[in-house]
Each structure stands twice: as C-alpha cells, then as structure tokens.
N, C-alpha and C positions, 0 to 999 in steps of 0.2 A: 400476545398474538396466539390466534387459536389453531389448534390443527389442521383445518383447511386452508387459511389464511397462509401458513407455512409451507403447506402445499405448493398452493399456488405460485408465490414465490420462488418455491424452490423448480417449478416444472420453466417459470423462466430464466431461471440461469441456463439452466440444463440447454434449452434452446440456442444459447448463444455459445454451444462449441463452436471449432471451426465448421465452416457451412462446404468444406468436403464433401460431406460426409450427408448420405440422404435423410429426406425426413421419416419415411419407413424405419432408417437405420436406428437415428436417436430418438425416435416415438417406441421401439421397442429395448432400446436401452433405459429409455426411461421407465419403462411400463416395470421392467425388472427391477430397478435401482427403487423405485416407489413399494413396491411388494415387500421389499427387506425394508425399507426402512419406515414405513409404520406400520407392521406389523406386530403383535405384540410381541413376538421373542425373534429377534436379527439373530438368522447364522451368517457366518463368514463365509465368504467366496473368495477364493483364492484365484479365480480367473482373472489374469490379468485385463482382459476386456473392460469388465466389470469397474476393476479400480481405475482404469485409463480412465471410462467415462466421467464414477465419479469423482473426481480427481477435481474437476473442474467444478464440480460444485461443493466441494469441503473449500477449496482457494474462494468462490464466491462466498461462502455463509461468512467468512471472516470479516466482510463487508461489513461495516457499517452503517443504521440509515438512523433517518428520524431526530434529525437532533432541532435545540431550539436555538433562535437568534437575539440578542442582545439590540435592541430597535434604535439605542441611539448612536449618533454618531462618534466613537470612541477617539478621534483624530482629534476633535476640542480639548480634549483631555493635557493637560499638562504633566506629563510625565517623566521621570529621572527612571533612569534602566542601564547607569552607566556602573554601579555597585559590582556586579561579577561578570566576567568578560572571557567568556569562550572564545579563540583564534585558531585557526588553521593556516599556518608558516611553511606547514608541507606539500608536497607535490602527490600526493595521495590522498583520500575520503579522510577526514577524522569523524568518528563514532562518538559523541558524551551523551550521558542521561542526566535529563533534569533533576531538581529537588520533588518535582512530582511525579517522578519514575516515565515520563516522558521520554522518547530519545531523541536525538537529533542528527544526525550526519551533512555534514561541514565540508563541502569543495574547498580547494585549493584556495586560499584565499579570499578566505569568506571569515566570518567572526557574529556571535551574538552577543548581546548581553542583555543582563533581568535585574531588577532589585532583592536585594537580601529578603522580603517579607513575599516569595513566590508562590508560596504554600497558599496562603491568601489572597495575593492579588497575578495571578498569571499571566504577564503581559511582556514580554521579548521582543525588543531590536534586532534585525537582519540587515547584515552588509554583506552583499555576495550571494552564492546560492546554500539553500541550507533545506534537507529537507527533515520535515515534522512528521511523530508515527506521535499522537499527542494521547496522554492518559484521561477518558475520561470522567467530568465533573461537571454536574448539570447545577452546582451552585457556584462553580470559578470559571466564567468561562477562561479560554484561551486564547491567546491575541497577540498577532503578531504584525509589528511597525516596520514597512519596509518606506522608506522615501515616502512620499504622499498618501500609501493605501494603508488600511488597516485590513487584516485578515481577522477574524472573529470564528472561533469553534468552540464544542464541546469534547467532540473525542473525534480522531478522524487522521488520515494522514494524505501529507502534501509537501510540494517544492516550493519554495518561494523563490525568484531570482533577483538579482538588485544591483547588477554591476554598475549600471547606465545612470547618470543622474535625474531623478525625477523618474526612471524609468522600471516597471515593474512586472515579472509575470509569474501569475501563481498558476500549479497545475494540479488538480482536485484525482488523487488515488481510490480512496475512500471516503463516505460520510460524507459530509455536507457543509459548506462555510458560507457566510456573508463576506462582502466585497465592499469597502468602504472606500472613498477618495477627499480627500482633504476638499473644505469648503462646497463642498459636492453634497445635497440630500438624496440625492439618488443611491438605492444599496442592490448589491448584483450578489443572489444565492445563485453557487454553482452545485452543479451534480458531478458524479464519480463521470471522470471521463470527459471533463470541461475544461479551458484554460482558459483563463481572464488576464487580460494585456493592457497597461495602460503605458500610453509612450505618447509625447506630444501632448499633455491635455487631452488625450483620446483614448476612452476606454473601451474594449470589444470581449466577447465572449466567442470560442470557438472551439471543434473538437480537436482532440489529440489521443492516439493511439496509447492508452497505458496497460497493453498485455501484448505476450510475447506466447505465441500458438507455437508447439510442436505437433506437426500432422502426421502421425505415420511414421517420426521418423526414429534415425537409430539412437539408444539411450545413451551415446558415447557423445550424441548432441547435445543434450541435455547437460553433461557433464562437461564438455567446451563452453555452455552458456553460464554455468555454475561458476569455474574459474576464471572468465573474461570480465565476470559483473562482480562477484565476488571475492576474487583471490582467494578462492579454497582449489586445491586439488583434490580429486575425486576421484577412488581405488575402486574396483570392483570384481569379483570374481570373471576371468576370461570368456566364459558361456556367455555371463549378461552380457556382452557389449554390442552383438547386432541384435538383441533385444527392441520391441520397437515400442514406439509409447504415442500416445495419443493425449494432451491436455496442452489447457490456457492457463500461464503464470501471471499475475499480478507482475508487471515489470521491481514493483517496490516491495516483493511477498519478503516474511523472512526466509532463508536460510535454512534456518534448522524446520518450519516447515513444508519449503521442498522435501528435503532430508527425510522427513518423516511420510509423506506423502510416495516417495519413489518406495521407502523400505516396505511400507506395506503392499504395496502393487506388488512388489516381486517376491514378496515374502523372507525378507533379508537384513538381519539386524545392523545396525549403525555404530560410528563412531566418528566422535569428530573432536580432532586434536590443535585447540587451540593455537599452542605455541607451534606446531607445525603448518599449519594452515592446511591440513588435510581434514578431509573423509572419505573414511575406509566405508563400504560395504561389503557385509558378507555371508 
C-alpha cells in the first residue's frame, strides 16, 4: 500500500473519534497528526492533546483488513478435532494459546478442541463462547465449527458463541471472515463491527458496538475500565488522576497496548506485575 493510500485510510479512522468533538476540532487535529507523521523526520510531542487524538488511530492501525476466503463449503468436510481438548470448569476468563501462537480466551464453561497435526491443518471445535485473536496464515486458513456454522479466516480476531443447540453468534473485532451454514450454499463475509446470528434455521447479519469511547473523561476511568474488563489494578502517580483523556478502545484491544498507549500520552514509564495483577505507572 502506498503512501497516499495509507493516508487516506489513516484520515478515516481519525474521522470516527467520538463525534463530540467538532469537525474544525479533528480537521485540525488531524492536519497536525498528518504533518508529523509523514514527514521525513517525526519529533515527539509531548502534548497530551496530540496523543489523546492519536491514540485512536494507533488502536485503529492494529486492524486488520484484506484477507482471502476459502470458496468451498468447509462443513462437508469430515472432520475429528476431538485429539486436544481445552475446558474452562472455572468461573472466570481462561486465556490458552494455540500451537500457532494464536490465542484463545475461554468463558465459563466453554471448551475447544483441534487435532494434533494444527500446524498444518487449523480447524477448532467451539462449545460455549470463546473468543479468537488468530495468527495469521494465508496458506492454513483458520476455521472454526460451532453447531451448524463454520467460521473461516486468515488472521483476525472474534467471539464465537454456542451455548444454544443448533444455535450460533459470531461477533467480527477485526479483519474479515466467511460465514458458512451446514447444507446451506450461501456464505455471509462480515466486516469489523458485524455480528452474524444464526438461530432457528435463520441467519441475519447486524451491527454491534465493539469500542468503548472515553470523551473528556478522568484517567482514573480508564483505570476502573482497565480492572472491570481485565482484572489488573492500575497505580498511578496522585497529579495523574483528574488527568483527562480523550480516545476509542477496541472493547477486545490488548492490555498491554492500552498500557503503552496511556504511558506515552502522559509520558510515564510502566510496569506490570503479573503475579500481582497490577500496573504501576509512574
């Protein structure tokens, strides 16, 4: 993709902060955010303005697009995926990564499994809800069997849910997937920001909100939404906390992207303490 191309792209993300905020306001934020960054030599701004705004568009570049789809119907397929068997028996998220450094995260009562040759043939069973951040690979695709549908990707991440028999709904984060239904030739590609429902022998596509806007507010919010979604607690020096901030999180972003996104706006090194479930800034 070439440099205008990137541009362009990049002037619509920028568009889609919260719509607070006027079009003079982010027509001149953008004008600046564009000047540093293709220019040939980017200095650093330490105005926290600056990083608010861009803030939302480093969370967007992380997007993924453009991927290819697999044309036939993968559900004909006879397939055993009963060999390694991921379960979740707790009452909390479990986190596994796959053998192709995929990850996974596992609701209450949810379980996958895949066969031993993954590497090569990438194709997982879902019971329950589970969602996918998938590594990718434009020669394996990625495919996931819930009840009647088949999900199909390259690289991209998504929820699958499956409690209901027969019953199915996938919610598209990033990137791009095919939608496949048993005995069905019809195939349904959704975009970031889609959910496809299939319940009753009836399949629908519709939107759903997958980003969480802080407009204005205090960075001590940010830091209640960090350990409500996450279970990390978040230290800060006492100044920062009626700090205010301005960006749109990917509901599914990682973590330590936040983490890194906040410490550069405020210009404030990080730590983050696994076995405590803390992060400090400071």
């Amino acid at each position: 993709m070439d440099e205008k191309k990137i541009e362009e792209e990049l002037k619509k993300i920028w568009d889609e902060v919260p719509v607070s905020h006027s079009d003079n306001e982010k027509e001149m934020s953008w004008e600046q955010f564009q000047a540093k960054a293709f220019s040939p030599k980017k200095k650093k701004n330490n105005s926290w303005r600056y990083f608010a705004a861009a803030a939302a568009v480093l969370i967007f570049v992380l997007i993924g697009t453009g991927l290819y789809f697999n044309g036939s119907n993968p559900i004909t397929n006879n397939i055993q995926l009963t060999e390694n068997v991921i379960e979740n028996t707790t009452s909390i998220i479990k986190t596994a990564v796959l053998p192709d450094s995929s990850r996974v995260e596992l609701s209450p009562n949810s379980k996958i499994s895949y066969a031993s040759n993954f590497a090569a043939n990438r194709k997982v069973e879902v019971s329950g809800e589970v969602y996918f951040k998938v590594t990718k690979d434009k020669k394996h695709p990625f495919q996931v069997f819930c009840n009647e549908t088949t999900t199909t990707v390259l690289g991209t991440s998504f929820t699958v849910k499956g409690y209901v028999k027969k019953g199915v709904t996938v919610e598209l984060y990033e990137g791009s997937v095919q939608m496949n239904v048993k005995d069905r030739n019809e195939k349904w590609i959704l975009k970031p920001g889609e959910k496809f429902t299939y319940g009753n022998q009836t399949p629908s596509v519709t939107e759903f909100n997958r980003f969480i806007d802080f407009d204005n507010q205090k960075l001590t919010d940010l830091s209640t939404y960090i350990e409500t979604n996450y279970g990390y607690k978040v230290i800060m020096p006492q100044e920062y906390q009626n700090q205010r901030i301005t960006v749109r999180i990917n509901k599914k972003e990682d973590l330590n992207t936040i983490i890194q996104l906040i410490s550069e706006m405020y210009n404030l090194n990080y730590e983050v303490n696994e076995k405590l479930k803390q992060v400090t800034l400071q």
